[in-house]
N, C-alpha and C positions, 0 to 999 in steps of 0.2 A: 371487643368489636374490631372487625377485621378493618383495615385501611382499603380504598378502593380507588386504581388508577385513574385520575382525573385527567392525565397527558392527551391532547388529543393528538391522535393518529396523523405521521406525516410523513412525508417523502424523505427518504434516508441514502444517500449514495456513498458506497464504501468500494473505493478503489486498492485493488490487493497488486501493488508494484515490487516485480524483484528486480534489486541491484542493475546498475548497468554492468559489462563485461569489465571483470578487473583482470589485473597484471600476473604473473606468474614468474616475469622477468628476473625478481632476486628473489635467489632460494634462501634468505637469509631472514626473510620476513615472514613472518606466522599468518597462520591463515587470516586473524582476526585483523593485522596491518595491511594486507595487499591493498594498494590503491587504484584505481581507473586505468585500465589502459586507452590507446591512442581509443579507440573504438566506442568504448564504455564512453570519454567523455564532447565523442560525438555523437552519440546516439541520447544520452540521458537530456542535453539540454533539447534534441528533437523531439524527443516524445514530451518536454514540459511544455512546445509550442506545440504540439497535436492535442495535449488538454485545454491549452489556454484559448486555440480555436474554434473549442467544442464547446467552449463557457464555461468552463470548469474550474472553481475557485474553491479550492481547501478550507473548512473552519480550521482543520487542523492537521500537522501533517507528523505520524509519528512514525518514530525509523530505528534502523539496528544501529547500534555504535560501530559495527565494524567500520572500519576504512571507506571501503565501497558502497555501501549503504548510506554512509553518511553524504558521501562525496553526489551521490543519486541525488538523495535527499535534497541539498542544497541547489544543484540545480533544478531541478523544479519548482524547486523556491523560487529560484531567481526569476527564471521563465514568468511564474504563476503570479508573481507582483506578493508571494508570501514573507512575511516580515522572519529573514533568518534567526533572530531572536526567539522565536516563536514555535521555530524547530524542537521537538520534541524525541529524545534520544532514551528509548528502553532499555536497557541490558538485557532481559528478558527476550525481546526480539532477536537475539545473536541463536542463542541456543534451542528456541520455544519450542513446544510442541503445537499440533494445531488444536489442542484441547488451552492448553494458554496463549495462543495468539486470541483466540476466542474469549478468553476473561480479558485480557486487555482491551480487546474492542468493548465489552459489557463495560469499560470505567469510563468509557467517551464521555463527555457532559449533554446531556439532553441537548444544548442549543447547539451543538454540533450537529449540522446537517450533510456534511463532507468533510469526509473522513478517508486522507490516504494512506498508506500503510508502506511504508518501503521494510524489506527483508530480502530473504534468501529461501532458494527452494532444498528439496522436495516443500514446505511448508508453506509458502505460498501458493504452489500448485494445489495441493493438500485443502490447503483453507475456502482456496475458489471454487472449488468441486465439490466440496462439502455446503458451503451456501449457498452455492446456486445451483443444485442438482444437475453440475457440468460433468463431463468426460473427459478434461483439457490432458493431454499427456502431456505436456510443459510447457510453464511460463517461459519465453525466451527470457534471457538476458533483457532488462529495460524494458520488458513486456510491463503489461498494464491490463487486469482484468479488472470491469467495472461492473458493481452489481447494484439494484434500486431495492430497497426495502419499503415497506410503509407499517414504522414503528411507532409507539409513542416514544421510546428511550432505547438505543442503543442494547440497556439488559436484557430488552426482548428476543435480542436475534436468535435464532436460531435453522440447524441445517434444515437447506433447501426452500428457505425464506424467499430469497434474492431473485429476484428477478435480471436477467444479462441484456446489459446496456452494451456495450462493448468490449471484444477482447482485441490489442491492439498492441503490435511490437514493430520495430527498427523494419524489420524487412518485409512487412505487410503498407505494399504499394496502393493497398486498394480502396 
């Protein structure tokens, strides 16, 4: 007897955030160390007050261990009133492809209703334009595309699901 999904159907928001601008200053440090530059760590804590404005509160916020990513990550935490404990750090997210950023959002927990994602592009570009049947030619730095689903479970998603809530970065005044 086959099982039959009883989840009922509901509002799903998946935020696909790349990194803010990081450093390039010492050529001594590997890609996966670069930390924030001056820029990266004024733009990242603005864009967590441009979510926090919009009512935007994470169940959950998962992110690349690089340097940069993490350093995103945590601001927005901080911004978003998200417990840094709570930060969730992939290794998978460093190297992914958008076929595995894509399983990694299918293991969200059901009661995750917002869901951010910090990484790096091409695959954050990559990801938003495959579920939200966008055409974005790139995520800025600290950019932030947000997409609406109405799933029972996160394993549902699939391209061109998402509906586009907002796409939003540093230099978009409007």
């Amino acid at each position: 007897m086959r099982s039959v999904n009883t989840s009922p159907v509901e509002q799903r928001l998946l935020l696909i955030c790349r990194h803010a601008k990081s450093s390039w200053h010492d050529a001594t440090l590997g890609d996966f160390d670069r930390p924030l530059n001056k820029r990266g760590q004024r733009d990242a804590p603005e864009m967590g007050r441009r979510l926090l404005r919009r009512g935007i509160r994470p169940d959950l916020i998962m992110a690349s261990p690089a340097a940069r990513a993490k350093a995103t990550a945590v601001h927005y935490a901080t911004q978003l009133g998200y417990p840094l404990a709570r930060l969730q750090y992939n290794p998978i997210q460093y190297t992914a492809t958008v076929p595995q950023l894509l399983g990694l959002v299918h293991t969200a927990a059901t009661a995750v209703h917002t869901l951010l994602l910090v990484g790096h592009n091409p695959e954050s570009t990559a990801l938003a334009n495959m579920l939200g049947g966008l055409a974005i030619d790139n995520i800025p730095t600290s950019g932030i595309v947000a997409l609406e689903f109405a799933l029972a479970s996160w394993r549902e998603l699939t391209a061109g699901a998402g509906t586009l809530l907002f796409f939003d970065y540093p230099k978009n005044h409007g």
